[in-house]
C-alpha positions as CSV (number, residue, x, y, z in Angstrom):
1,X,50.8,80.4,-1.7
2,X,53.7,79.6,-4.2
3,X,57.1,78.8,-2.6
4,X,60.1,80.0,-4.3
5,X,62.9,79.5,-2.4
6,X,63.4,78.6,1.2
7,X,65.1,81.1,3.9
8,X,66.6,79.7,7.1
9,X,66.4,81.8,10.1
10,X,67.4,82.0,13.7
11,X,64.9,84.3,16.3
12,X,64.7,84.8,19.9
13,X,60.9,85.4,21.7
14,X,59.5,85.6,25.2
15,X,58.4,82.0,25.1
16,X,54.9,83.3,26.1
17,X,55.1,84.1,22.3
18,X,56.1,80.6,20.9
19,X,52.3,79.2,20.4
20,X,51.0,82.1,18.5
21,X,54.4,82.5,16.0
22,X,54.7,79.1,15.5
23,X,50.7,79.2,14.5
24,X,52.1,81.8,12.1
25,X,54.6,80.0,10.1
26,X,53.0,77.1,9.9
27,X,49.7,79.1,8.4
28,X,52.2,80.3,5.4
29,X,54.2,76.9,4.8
30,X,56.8,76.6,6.8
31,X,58.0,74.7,9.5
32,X,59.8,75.0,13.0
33,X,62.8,73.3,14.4
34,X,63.0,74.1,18.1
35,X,66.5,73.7,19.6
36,X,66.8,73.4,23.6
37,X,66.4,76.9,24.1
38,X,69.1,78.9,26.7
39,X,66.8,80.8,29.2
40,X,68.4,83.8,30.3
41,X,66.3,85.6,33.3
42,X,65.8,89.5,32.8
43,X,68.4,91.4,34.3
44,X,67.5,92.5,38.7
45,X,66.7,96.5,37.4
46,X,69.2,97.3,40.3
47,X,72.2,95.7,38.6
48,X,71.2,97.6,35.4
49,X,73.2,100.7,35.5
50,X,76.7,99.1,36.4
51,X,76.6,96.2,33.7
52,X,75.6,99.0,31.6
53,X,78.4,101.5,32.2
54,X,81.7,98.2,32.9
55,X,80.1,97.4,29.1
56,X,80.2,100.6,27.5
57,X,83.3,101.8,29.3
58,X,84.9,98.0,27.6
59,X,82.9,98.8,24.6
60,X,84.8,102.2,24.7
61,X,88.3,100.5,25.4
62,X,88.9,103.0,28.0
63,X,90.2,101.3,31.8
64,X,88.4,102.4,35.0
65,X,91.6,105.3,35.7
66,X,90.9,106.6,32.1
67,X,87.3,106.9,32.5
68,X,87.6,108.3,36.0
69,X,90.0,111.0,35.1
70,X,87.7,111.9,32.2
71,X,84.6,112.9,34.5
72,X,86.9,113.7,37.7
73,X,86.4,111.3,40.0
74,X,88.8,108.7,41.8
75,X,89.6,105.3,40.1
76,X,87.5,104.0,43.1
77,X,84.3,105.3,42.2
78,X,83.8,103.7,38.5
79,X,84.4,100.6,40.1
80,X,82.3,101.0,42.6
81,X,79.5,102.8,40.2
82,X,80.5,99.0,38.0
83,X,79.4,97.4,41.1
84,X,76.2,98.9,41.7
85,X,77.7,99.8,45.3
86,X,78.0,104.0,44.7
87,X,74.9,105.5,43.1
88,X,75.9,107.3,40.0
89,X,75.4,111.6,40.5
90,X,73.3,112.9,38.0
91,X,75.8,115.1,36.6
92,X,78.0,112.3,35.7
93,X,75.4,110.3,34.4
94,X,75.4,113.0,31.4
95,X,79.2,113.2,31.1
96,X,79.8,109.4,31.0
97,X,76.7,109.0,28.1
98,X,78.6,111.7,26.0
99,X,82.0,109.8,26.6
100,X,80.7,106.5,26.1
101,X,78.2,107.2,23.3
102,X,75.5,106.6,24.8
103,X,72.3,108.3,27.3
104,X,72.0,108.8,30.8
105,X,69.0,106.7,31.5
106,X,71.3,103.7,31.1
107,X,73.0,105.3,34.2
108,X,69.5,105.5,36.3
């Protein structure tokens, strides 16, 4: 295999992965330069839905009243919903993935 031109590149893989990939570049010429990695665990499923909607909502640049008076509920309740400490209704599940550009199974 003729080498042209070198490309430097940054990825990120389940580490169960490393062996095999690393295998990979090696078999077509090039080389890897681990760094301490930063291990960040998966995210508990049940805190899912409120880091998803505080990060849309601040994606959005809409405060907790703003979004709260867009699908009618108290100020109270999108923090609460931010929290994971109030399930979110499946009614407003839909209305906050049209506002925020997104889709309700973020919400779930």
């Amino acid at each position: 295999m003729e080498s042209t031109a070198a490309v430097q590149a940054s990825i990120t893989l389940p580490r169960n992965c490393l062996e095999i990939v690393s295998a990979l570049i090696e078999k077509l010429g090039g080389t890897i330069q681990l760094e301490d990695a930063i291990v960040v665990p998966p995210m508990p499923e049940h805190e899912r839905p409120g880091k998803m909607l505080r990060g849309l909502r601040l994606r959005a640049e809409l405060t907790q009243a703003q979004l709260a008076k867009a699908i009618g509920v108290p100020q109270s309740h999108i923090s609460a919903y931010e929290k994971n400490t109030r399930r979110i209704p499946e009614e407003k599940t839909r209305m906050l993935a049209e506002i925020l550009r997104s889709v309700p199974e973020n919400f779930h």
